[in-house]
C-alpha positions, 0 to 999 in steps of 0.5 A, a space after each residue: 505497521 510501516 516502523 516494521 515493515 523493513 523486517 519483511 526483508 530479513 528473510 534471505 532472498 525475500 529483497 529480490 522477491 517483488 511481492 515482497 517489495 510490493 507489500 512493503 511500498 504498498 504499507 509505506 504509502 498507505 498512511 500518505 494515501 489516506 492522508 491526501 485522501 482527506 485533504 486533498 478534497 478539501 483543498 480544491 473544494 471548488 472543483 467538481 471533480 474534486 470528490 473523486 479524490 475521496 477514492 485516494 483512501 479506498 485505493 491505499 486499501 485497495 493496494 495492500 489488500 492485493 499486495 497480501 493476496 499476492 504474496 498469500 497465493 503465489 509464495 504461500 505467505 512466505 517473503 521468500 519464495 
């Protein structure tokens, strides 16, 4: 999905869209979210509040889900509205 992501901005004014740019930082840093997500928690083990670092996945997930809904509800799908 991040391979394709740069083709959201072949539409003609959908670079200037923030939405757009939205989704595409949102697909871009979700395999990195979920990925310190995993690690992370396992690094500061010894930290109690170490778990919440469990919920890095969960906002990765988070921020795509309301990138798609954003661009969804206020330019109908389009990239470029």
């Amino acid at each position: 999905m991040v391979m394709f992501s740069p083709m959201m901005f072949d539409a003609p004014g959908s670079d200037e869209n923030i939405y757009t740019q939205f989704l595409f930082f949102s697909v871009l840093a979700f395999p990195v979210l979920c990925l310190l997500g995993g690690i992370l928690p396992w690094i500061f083990k010894r930290q109690p509040k170490s778990i919440w670092l469990y919920g890095l996945s969960g906002l990765a997930i988070g921020l795509l889900i309301l990138a798609i809904v954003l661009l969804s509800v206020q330019c109908g799908g389009d990239f470029a509205c």
